[in-house]
C-alpha positions in Angstrom: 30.4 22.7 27.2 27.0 23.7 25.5 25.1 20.9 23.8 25.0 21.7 20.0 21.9 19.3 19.5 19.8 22.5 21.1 21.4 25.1 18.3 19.0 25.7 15.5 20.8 26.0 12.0 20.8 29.2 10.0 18.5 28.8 7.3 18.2 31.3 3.8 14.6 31.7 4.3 13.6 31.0 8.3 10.7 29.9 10.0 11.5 31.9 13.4 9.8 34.5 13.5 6.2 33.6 12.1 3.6 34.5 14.5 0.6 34.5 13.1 -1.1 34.6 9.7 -0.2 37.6 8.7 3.6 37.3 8.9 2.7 33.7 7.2 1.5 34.8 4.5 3.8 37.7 4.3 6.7 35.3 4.1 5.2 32.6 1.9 4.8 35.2 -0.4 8.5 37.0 -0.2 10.4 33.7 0.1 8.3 32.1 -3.6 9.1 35.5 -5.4 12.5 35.6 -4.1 13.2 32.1 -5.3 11.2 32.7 -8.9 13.6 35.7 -9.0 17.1 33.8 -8.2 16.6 29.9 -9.6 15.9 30.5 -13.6 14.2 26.7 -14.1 11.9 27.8 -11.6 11.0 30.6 -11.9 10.3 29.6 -15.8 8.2 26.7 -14.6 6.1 28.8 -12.5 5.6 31.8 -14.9 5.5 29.9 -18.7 2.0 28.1 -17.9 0.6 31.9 -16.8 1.3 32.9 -20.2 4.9 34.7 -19.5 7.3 34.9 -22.6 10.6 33.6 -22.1 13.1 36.4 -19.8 14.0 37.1 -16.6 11.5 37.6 -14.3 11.6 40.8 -12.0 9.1 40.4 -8.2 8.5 43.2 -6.1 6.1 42.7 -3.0 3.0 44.5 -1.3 3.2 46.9 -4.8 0.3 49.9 -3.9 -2.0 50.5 -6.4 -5.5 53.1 -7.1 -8.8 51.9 -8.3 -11.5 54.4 -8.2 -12.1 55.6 -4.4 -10.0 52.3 -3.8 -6.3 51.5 -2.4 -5.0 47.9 -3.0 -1.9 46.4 -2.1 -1.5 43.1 -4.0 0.7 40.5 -1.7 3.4 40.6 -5.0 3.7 41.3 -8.4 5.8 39.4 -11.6 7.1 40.9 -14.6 9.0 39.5 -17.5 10.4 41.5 -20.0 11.0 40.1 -23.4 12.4 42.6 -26.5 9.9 45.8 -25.9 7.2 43.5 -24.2 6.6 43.8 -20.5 4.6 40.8 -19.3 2.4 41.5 -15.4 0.9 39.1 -13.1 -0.4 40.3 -9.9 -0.4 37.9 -6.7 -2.7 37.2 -4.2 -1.9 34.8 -1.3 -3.3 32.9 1.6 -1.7 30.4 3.7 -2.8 27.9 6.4 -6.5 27.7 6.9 -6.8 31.8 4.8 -9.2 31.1 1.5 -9.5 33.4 -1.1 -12.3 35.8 -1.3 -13.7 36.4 -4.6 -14.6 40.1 -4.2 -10.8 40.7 -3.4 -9.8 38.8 -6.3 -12.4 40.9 -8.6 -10.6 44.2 -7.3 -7.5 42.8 -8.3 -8.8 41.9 -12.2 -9.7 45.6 -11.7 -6.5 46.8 -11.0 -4.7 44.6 -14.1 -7.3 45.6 -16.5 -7.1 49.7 -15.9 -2.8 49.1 -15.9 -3.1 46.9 -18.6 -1.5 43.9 -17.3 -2.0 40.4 -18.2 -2.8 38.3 -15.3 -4.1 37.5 -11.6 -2.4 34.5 -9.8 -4.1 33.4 -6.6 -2.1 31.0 -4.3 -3.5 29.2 -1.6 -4.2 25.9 0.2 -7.3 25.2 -1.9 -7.1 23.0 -4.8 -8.7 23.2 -7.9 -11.2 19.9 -9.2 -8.9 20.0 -12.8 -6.0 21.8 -14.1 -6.8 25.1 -15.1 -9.8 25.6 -13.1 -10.4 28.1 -10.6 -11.3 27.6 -6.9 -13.6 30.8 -7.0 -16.7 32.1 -8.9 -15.8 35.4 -10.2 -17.4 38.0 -12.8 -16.7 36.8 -16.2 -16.8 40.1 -17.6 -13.4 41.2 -15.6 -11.8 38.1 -17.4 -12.3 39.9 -20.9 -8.9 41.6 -21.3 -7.3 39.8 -18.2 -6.5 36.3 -17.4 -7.5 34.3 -14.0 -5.0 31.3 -12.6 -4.3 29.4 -9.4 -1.7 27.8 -7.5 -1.8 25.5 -4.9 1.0 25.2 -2.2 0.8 21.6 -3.1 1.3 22.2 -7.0 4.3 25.0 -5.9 5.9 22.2 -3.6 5.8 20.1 -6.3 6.9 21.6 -9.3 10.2 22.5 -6.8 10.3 19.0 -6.0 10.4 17.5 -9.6 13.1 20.4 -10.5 15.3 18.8 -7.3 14.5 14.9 -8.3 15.7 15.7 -12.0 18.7 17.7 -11.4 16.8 20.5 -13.9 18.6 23.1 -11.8 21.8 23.3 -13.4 23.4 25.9 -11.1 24.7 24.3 -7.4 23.9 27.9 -6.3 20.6 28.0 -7.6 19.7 24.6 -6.6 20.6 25.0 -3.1 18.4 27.8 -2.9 15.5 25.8 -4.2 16.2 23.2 -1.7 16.1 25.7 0.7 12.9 26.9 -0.4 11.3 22.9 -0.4 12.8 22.9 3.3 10.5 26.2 4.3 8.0 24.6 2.8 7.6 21.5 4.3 7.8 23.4 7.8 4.2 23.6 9.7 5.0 27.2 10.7 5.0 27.7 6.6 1.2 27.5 6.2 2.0 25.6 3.1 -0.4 22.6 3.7 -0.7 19.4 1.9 -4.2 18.3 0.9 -5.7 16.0 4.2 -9.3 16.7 4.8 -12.6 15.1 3.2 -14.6 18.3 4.6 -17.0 18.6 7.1 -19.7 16.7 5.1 -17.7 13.5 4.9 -19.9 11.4 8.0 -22.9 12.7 7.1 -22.2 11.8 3.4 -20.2 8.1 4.0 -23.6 6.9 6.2 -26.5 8.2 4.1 -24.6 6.6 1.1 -24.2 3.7 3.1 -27.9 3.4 4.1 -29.2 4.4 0.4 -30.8 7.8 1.7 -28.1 10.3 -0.1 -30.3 12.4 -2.6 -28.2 13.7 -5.9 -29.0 17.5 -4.8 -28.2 17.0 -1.3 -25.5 20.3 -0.3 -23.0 17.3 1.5 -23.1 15.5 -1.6 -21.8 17.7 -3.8 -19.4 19.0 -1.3 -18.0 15.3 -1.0 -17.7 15.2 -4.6 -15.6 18.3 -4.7 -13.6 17.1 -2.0 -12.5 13.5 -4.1 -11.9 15.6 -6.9 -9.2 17.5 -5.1 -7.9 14.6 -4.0 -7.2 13.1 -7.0 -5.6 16.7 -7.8 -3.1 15.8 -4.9 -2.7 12.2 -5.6 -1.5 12.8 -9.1 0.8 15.6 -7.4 2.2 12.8 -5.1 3.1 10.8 -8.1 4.4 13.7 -9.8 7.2 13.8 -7.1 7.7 9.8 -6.8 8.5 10.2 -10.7 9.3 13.4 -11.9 6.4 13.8 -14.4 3.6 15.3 -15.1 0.5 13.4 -13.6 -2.8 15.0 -14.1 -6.2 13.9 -13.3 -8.6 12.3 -16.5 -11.2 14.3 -17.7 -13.2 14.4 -20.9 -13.0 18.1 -22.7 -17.2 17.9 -21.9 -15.9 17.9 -18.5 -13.6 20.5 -18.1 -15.6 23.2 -20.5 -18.6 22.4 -17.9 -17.4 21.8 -14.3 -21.2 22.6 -12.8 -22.2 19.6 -15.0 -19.4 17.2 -14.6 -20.1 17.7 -10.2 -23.9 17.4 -10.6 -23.0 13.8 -12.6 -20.8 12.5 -10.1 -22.9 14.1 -7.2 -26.0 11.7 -8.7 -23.8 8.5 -9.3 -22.5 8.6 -5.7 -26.2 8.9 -4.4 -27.1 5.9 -6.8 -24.9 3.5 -6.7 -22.6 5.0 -3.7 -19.3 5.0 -5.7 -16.7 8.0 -5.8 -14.9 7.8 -9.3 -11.6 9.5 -10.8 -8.6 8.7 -12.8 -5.1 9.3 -13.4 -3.2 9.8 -16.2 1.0 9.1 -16.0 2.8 10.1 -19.3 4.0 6.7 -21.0 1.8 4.4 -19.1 -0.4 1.6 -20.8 -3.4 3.4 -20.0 -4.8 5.2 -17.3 -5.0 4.8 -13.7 -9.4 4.3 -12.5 -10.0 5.1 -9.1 -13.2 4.0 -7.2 -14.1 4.2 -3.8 -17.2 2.3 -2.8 -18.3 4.0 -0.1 -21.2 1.0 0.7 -18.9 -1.6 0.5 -15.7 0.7 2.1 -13.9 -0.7 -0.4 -10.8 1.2 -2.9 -10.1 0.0 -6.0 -7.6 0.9 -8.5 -7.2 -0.7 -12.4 -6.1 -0.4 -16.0 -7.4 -1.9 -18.9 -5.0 -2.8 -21.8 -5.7 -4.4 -25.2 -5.1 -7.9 -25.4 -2.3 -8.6 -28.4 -4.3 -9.3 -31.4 -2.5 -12.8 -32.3 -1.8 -16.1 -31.1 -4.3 -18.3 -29.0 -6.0 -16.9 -25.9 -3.8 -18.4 -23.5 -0.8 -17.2 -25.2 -2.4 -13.5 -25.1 -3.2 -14.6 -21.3 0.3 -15.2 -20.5 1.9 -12.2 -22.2 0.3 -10.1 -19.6 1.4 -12.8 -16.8 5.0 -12.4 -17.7 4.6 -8.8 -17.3 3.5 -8.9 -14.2 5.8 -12.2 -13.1 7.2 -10.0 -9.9 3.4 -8.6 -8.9 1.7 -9.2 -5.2 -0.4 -12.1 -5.6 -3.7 -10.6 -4.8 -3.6 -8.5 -7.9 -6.8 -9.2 -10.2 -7.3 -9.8 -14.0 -10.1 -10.1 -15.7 -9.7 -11.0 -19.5 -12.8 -9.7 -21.9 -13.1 -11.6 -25.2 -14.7 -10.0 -28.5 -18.7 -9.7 -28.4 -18.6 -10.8 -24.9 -21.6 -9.1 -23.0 -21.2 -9.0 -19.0 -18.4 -9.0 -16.8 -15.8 -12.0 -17.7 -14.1 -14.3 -14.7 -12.1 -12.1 -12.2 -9.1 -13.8 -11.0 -6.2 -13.5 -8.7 -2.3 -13.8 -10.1 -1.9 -16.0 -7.4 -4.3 -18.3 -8.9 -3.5 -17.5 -12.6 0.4 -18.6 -12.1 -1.4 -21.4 -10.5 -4.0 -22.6 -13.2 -4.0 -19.8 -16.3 -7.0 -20.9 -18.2 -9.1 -20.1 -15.1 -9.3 -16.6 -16.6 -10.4 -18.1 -19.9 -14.1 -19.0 -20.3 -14.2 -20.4 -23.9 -10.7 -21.1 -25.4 -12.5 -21.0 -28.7 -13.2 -17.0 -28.2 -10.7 -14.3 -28.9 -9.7 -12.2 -26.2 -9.8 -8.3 -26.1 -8.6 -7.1 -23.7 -7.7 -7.2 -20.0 -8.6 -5.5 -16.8 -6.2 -5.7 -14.4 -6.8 -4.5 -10.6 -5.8 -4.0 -6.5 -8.6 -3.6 -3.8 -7.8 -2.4 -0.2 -10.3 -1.5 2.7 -11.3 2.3 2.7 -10.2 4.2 5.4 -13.7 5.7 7.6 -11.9 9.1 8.8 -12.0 12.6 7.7 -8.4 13.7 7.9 -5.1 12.5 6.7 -4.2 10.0 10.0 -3.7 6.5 9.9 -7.1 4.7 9.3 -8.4 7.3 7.1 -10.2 7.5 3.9 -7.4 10.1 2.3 -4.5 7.9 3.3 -6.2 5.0 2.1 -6.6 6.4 -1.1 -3.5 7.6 -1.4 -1.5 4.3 -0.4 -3.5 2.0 -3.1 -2.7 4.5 -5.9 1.1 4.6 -5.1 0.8 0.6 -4.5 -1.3 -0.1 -7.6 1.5 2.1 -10.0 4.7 0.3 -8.1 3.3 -2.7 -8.1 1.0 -3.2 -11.6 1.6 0.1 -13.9 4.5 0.7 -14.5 5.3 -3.0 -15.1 2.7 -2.9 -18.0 4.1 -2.6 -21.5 1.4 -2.0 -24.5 1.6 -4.7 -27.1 2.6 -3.9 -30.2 2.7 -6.6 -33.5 6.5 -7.1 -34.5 7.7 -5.7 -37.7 7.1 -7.8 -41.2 10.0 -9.6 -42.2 12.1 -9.8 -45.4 11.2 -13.3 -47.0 14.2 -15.0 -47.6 13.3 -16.6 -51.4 11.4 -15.1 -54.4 9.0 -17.3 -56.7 10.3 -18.4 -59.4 9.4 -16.0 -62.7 8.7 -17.3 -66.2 11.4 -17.2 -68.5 14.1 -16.9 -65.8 15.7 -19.7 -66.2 19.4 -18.4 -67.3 19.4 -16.1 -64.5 22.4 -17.3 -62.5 20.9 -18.9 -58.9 23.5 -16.6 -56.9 22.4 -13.7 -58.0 18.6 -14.5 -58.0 19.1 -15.4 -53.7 21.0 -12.3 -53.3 18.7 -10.1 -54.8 15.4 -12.2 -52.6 17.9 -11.2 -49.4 18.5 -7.2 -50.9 15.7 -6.6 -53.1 13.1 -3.8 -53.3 11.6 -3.6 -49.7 8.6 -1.6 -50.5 7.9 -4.5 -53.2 8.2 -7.0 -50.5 5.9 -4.7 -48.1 3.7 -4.6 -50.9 3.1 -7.9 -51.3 3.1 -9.0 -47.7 -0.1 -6.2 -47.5 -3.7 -8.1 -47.4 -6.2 -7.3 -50.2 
């Protein structure tokens, strides 16, 4: 009888077959617009951020087109036609190890510019430092009448991914074929690779910081700098799927109009002080997620920083946050900041604090502000994504530091002004019957009572 365990399953969209890059790519590319085509939540999800209107989406692939002496074959095109309006996005993709080459992605702006369609999407293993920026350094002037975006097969796996985990697919049909499409991609022989590489600069970089020698123009630098941006790209992916939000990196609106500027800051921070810095942002959270690595100490460390509730004696503030966090590893940090306090306050473990709370409070008599609250771990020295490496290291405290502190973390907020249950007594009021003057203290004007409870 022939053993079964050797058969290999019929799949919708295979992986036999793929033989080198060009097939990759050639399949990437006809499985995503096959699946934007067929599952409507998804093919929405991919297409609304581009600018699409609202329809159904029609993909054709490898679609020939004439500029100048010119012939281009984009690897797929997208339209969406809504009323008399006919939306187009052409596609250019790369998978595995392929990047994108900027004077093939300027043809293409050609090409939509003389047809008068809307977009180019690029899609590719490289990720972008910031949502909405662009991997490449292209022409400005093509981007007059047509718009430039990018995809990452990370950000494609997990918008799919978030669709599966909240059941937004509402056809069994349609979601089976998206799951179908999740399977492909997780396969190696996809090209659809997950972000797990510090670059080749990382050594070089992790020493000279190390020994104080890194200089804030040196080329590895900046490249390093890069490189942590992307992967705090990917780590907010990875939450993105673990809760089936939308997790984005922080950055100020100085930082994201000026991208040049915000690398050549971090570039000169990491060569003065050695530290790698980023944040997270996870809709509903307290407050954002900080991320540091200190590259001369090899140390990770993740932390929030709430307000302190603005009542109630200091170690009454101090133990609001402690019940919050009543269920939290021990080796968690806090450090409470009072008002007017200059320097760091006392840093102290929960293990310590459930222990002895008013270690965390240096003058009872102060009134605190706010807390800090934090998880080190050792920094992995490697380059890639194996055990023992700097991305996996990063990548572990994050998820550890939201499971174990975040999401725990409620904001304080002052409870609501209650009704007083008596009136004082008015001149002259004395034949008004005592029934009726409690009932109307208990069902009275509330705006009055508001009023009245307001400070001058």
């Amino acid at each position: 009888m022939t053993d079964k365990q050797a058969w290999e399953r019929a799949r919708l969209i295979p992986v036999s077959g793929i033989t080198g890059p060009d097939e990759q790519e050639r399949r990437g590319v006809s499985a995503l617009l096959a699946v934007i085509n067929s599952v409507r939540e998804f093919g929405r999800a991919i297409t609304a951020p581009l600018g699409a209107p609202a329809g159904i989406p029609m993909a054709y692939i490898e679609v020939p087109f004439t500029s100048g002496e010119k012939n281009l074959r984009p690897d797929g095109v997208v339209q969406v036609k809504r009323g008399s309006a006919l939306w187009t996005v052409l596609i250019e993709v790369k998978t595995g190890a392929n990047e994108l080459k900027a004077a093939q992605v300027e043809s293409y702006l050609d090409v939509a510019r003389e047809q008068g369609f809307n977009a180019v999407l690029t899609i590719s293993n490289q990720l972008a430092g910031a949502p909405g920026e662009h991997p490449l350094t292209v022409d400005k002037r093509k981007l007059r009448k047509v718009s430039l975006h990018h995809l990452s097969w990370s950000q494609i796996r997990t918008e799919a991914l978030v669709e599966q985990g909240n059941k937004a697919v509402s056809d069994p049909d349609q979601a089976w074929i998206l799951a179908e499409f999740i399977r492909y991609l997780e396969h190696p022989r996809s090209g659809a690779a997950e972000f797990e590489d510090m670059g080749a600069s990382w050594v070089a970089v992790r020493e000279a910081a190390r020994a104080g020698t890194l200089q804030p123009a040196d080329k590895g630098g900046i490249d390093v700098v890069r490189r942590y941006e992307q992967l705090m790209s990917f780590a907010a992916m990875r939450l993105s799927r673990e809760l089936g939000v939308d997790v984005r990196p922080v950055l100020s609106r100085g930082d994201m109009k000026d991208p040049d500027r915000r690398l050549q800051a971090a570039a000169a921070a990491l060569a003065g002080t050695g530290i790698l810095s980023g944040g997270l942002r996870v809709p509903n959270a307290a407050a954002p997620i900080e991320v540091t690595a200190d590259l001369r100490a090899s140390r990770i460390r993740c932390s929030m920083s709430v307000d302190a509730p603005n009542t109630g004696r200091a170690t009454t503030r101090l133990n609001w946050l402690l019940r919050q966090l009543r269920d939290s590893k021990g080796q968690v940090s806090i450090e409470a900041t009072a008002v007017r306090q200059r320097g760091k306050g006392a840093v102290r473990t929960l293990a310590e604090l459930r222990e002895t709370p008013k270690l965390a409070i240096e003058d009872p008599a102060r009134e605190l502000r706010a807390f800090t609250v934090s998880l080190s771990a050792n920094a992995g020295t490697k380059r890639g994504k194996a055990r023992g490496s700097f991305v996996t290291s990063i990548l572990e405290t994050v998820e550890n530091f939201y499971a174990d502190v975040v999401q725990h973390i409620k904001p304080w907020t002052p409870p609501p002004v209650k009704v007083r249950d008596d009136e004082p007594q008015v001149a002259g009021s004395d034949d008004v019957p005592q029934q009726a003057s409690a009932a109307g203290a208990r069902t009275g004007n509330i705006g009055d009572l508001a009023q009245a409870s307001t400070p001058e």
